[in-house]
C-alpha positions as CSV (number, residue, x, y, z in Angstrom):
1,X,12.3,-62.6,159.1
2,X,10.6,-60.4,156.8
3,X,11.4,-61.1,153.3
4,X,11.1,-58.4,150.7
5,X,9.4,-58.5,147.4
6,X,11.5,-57.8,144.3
7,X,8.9,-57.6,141.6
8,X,5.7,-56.2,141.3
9,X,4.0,-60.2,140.7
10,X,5.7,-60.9,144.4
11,X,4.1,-57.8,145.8
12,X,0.3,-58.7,144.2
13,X,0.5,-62.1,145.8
14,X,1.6,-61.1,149.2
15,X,-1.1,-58.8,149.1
16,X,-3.3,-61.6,147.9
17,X,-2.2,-63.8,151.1
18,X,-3.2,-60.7,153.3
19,X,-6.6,-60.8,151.9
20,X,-6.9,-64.4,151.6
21,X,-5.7,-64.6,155.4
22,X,-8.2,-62.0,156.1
23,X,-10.9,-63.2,154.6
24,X,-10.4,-66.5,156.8
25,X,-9.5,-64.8,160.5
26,X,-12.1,-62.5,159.6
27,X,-9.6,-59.3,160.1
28,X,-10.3,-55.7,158.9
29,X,-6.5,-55.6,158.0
30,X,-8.1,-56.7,155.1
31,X,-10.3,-53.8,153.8
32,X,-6.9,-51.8,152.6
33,X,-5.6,-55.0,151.3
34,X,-8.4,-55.2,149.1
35,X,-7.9,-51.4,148.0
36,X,-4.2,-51.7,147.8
37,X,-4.5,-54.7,145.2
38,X,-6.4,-53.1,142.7
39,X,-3.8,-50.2,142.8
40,X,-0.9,-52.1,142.3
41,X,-2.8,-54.4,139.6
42,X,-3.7,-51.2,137.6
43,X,0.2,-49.9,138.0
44,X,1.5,-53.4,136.5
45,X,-1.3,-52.8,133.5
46,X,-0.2,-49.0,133.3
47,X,3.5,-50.2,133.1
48,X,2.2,-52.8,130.3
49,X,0.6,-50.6,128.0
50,X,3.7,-48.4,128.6
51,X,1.8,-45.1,130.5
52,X,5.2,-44.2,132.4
53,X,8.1,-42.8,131.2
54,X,10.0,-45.5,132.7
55,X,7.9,-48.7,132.8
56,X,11.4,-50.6,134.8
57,X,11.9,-47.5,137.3
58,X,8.0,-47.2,138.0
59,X,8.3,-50.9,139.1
60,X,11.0,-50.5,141.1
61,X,8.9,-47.6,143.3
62,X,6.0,-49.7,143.5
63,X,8.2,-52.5,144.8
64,X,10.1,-50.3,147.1
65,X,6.7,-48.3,148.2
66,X,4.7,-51.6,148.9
67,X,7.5,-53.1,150.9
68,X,7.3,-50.5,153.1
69,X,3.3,-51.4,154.0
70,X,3.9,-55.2,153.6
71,X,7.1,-54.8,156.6
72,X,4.7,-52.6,158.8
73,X,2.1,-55.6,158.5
74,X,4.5,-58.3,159.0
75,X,5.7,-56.6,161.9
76,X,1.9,-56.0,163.5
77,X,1.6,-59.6,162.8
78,X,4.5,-60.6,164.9
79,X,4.4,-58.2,167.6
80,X,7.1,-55.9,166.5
81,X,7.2,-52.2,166.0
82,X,5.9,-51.0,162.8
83,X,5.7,-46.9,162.5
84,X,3.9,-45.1,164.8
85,X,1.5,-44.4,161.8
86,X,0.9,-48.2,160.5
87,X,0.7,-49.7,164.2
88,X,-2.3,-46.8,164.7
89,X,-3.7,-48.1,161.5
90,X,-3.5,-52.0,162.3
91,X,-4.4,-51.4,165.8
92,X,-7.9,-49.6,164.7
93,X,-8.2,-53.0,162.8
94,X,-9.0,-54.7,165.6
95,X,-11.8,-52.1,166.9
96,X,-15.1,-53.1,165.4
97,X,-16.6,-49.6,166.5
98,X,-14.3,-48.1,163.9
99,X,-15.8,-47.3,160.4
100,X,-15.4,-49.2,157.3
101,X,-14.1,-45.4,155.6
102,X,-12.1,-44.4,158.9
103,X,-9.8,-48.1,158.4
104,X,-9.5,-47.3,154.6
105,X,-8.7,-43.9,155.1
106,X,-5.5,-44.6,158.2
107,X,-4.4,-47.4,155.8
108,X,-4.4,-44.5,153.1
109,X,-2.5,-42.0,155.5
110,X,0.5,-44.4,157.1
111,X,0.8,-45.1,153.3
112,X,0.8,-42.1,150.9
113,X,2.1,-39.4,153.9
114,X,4.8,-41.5,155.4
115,X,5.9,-44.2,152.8
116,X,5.6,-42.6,149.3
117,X,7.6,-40.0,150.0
118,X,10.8,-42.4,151.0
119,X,10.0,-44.8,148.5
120,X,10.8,-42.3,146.1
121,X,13.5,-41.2,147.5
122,X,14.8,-44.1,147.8
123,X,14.3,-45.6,144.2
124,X,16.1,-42.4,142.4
125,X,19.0,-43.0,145.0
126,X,19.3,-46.5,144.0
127,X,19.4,-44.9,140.4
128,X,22.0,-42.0,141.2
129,X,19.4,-39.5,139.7
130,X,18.0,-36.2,140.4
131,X,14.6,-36.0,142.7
132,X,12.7,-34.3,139.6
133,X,13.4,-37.1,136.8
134,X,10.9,-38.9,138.7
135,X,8.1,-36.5,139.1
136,X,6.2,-37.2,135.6
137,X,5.5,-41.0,136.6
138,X,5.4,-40.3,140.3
139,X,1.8,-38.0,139.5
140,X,0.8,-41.1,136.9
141,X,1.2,-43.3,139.4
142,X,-1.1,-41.0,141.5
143,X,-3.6,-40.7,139.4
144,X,-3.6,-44.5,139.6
145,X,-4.1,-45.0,143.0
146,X,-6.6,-42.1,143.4
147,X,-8.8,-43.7,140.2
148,X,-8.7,-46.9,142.2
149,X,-9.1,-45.3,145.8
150,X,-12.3,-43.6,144.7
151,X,-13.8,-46.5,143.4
152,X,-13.2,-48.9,146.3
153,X,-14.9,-45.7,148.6
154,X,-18.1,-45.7,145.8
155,X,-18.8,-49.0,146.7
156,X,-18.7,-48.4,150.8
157,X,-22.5,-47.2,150.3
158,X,-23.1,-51.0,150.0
159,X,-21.9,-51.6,153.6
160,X,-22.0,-48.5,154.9
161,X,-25.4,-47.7,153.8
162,X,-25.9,-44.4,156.0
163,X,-22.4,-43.2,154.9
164,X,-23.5,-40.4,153.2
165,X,-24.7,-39.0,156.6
166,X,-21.0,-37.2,156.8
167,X,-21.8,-35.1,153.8
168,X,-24.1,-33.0,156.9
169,X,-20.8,-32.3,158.1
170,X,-19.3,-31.4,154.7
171,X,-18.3,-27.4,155.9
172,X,-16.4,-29.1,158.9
173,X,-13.0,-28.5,158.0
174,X,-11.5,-29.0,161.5
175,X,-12.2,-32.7,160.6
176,X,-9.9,-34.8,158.7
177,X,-12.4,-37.4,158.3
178,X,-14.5,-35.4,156.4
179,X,-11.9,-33.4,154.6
180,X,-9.0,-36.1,153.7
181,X,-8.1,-35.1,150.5
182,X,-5.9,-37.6,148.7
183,X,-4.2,-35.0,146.0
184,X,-3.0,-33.3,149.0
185,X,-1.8,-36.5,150.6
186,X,-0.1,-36.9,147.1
187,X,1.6,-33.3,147.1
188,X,2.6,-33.6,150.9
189,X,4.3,-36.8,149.9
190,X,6.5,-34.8,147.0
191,X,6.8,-32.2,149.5
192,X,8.7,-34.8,151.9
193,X,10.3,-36.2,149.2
194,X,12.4,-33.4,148.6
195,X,13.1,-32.8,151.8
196,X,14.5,-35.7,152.3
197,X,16.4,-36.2,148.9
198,X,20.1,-35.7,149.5
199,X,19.9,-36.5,153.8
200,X,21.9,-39.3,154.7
201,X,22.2,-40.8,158.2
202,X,20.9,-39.7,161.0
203,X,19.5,-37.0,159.1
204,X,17.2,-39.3,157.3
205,X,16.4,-41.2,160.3
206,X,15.6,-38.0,162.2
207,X,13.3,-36.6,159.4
208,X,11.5,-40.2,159.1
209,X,10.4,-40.1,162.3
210,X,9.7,-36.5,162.3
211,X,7.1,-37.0,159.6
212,X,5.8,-40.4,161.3
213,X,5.1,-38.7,164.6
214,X,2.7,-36.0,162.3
215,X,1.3,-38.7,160.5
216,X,0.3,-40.3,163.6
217,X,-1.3,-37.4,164.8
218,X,-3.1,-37.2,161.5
219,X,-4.4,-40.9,161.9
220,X,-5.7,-39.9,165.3
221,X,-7.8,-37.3,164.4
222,X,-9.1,-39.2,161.8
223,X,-10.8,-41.7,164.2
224,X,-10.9,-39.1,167.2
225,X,-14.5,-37.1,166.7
226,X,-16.1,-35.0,169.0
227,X,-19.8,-34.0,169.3
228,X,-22.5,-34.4,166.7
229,X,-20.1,-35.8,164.2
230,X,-19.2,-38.5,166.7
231,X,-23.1,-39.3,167.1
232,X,-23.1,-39.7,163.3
233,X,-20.5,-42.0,163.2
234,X,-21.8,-44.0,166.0
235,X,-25.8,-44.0,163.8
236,X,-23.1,-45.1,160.9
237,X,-21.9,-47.4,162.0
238,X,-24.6,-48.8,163.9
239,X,-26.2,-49.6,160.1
240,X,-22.4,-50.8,158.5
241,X,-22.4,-54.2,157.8
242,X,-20.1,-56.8,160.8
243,X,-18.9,-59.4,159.0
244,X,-15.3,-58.6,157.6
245,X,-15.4,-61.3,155.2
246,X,-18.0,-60.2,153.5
247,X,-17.2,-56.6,153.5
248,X,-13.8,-57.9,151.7
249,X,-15.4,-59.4,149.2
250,X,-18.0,-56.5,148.3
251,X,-15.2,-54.2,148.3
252,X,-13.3,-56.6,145.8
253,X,-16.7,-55.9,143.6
254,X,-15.2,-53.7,140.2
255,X,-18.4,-52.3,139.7
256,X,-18.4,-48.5,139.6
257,X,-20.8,-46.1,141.9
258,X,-21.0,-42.2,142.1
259,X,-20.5,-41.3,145.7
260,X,-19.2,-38.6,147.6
261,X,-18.3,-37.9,151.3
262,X,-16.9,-34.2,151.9
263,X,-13.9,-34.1,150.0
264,X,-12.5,-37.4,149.9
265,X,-14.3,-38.7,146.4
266,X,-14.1,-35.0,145.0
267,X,-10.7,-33.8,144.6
């Protein structure tokens, strides 16, 4: 049975284990491990040097919000049914034709579309308050995970030394690939948020799986290309590096790079 975390050091070392676990089965599970720890690392600092308006709330969301992805991978692991949008995600894990940047980028999708929106919910009805009295540190906490999103992509160019190969498709913006923007992920999430706020039942449940039937969609145009942007992929990923350990541990490198690919460093 899946057992929750309750504080923000119990959701850094499950995430820990996913990468450790990872790094030893050699599963690509672990590339948005490896981004997802350095997010919630830099929220527990942010909390620490007091950044949010409410350092004990903020924790609560991140607690509530990382359940949500540490469930959907305890249920891949033991053949039970995650969402629609995190068993796409785990399940283009085990593809090796799949890019380094398309993995990152479902993980990225399931997680900000679908699960930050009923985190928050969810954490200001556990507190009996309005949606809005959340919305400061909900966009800190965004900036967070964007700052920390950006740099794990900056070092991809190590791997994925042909990456930049997608910026020929830049002015494609029938591709989500190229045009994943994570500020609107972030705004689409508030969006659902407050269209969720105050639904109970099977209203919730309805609007849930509403949402994680058009984030599903999302995912699979993400990894579904057609034409010369699906030869590009195939020449990127013909030059990536294999070895999923060792991607894991160059993405776990803090050092900063400058890269962009379409939209998805520059917004």
């Amino acid at each position: 049975m899946f057992k929750p975390a309750t504080t923000i050091d119990e959701v850094i070392a499950a995430i820990e284990k996913i990468i450790a676990d990872s790094t030893r089965t050699e599963s690509r599970a672990g590339y948005f491990a490896t981004l997802y720890l350095k997010v919630t690392n830099s929220v527990k600092e942010g909390i620490a040097k007091g950044q949010f308006q409410n350092g004990s709330r903020t924790e609560e969301l991140d607690v509530i919000f990382a359940n949500r992805y540490l469930e959907a991978y305890y249920q891949w692991q033991n053949k039970q049914q995650p969402t629609a949008s995190w068993e796409l995600a785990f399940q283009e894990t085990e593809k090796s034709s799949v890019l380094i940047l398309e993995q990152l980028l479902l993980g990225m999708s399931a997680h900000i579309n679908l699960d930050l929106g009923i985190a928050t919910v969810q954490t200001q009805t556990n507190n009996k308050a309005p949606l809005e009295a959340i919305h400061i540190d909900f966009d800190t906490m965004n900036t967070i995970i964007a700052s920390f999103t950006y740099e794990v992509l900056a070092e991809l160019d190590k791997v994925s030394p042909l990456l930049s190969f997608l910026g020929l498709h830049a002015g494609n913006t029938d591709s989500v690939l190229i045009q994943f923007s994570i500020v609107e992920a972030r705004d689409g999430a508030w969006c659902f948020a407050g269209e969720l706020y105050g639904k109970t039942g099977d209203d919730v449940n309805a609007a849930i799986h509403e949402r994680d039937q058009n984030i599903f969609q999302l995912g699979k145009s993400i990894v579904e290309q057609t034409g010369a942007l699906a030869f590009t992929i195939w020449l990127i990923h013909l030059f990536e590096w294999k070895n999923p350990a060792k991607i894991i541990d160059a993405l776990n490198n803090d050092k900063k790079k400058h890269f962009t690919v379409g939209k998805t460093l520059v917004q």
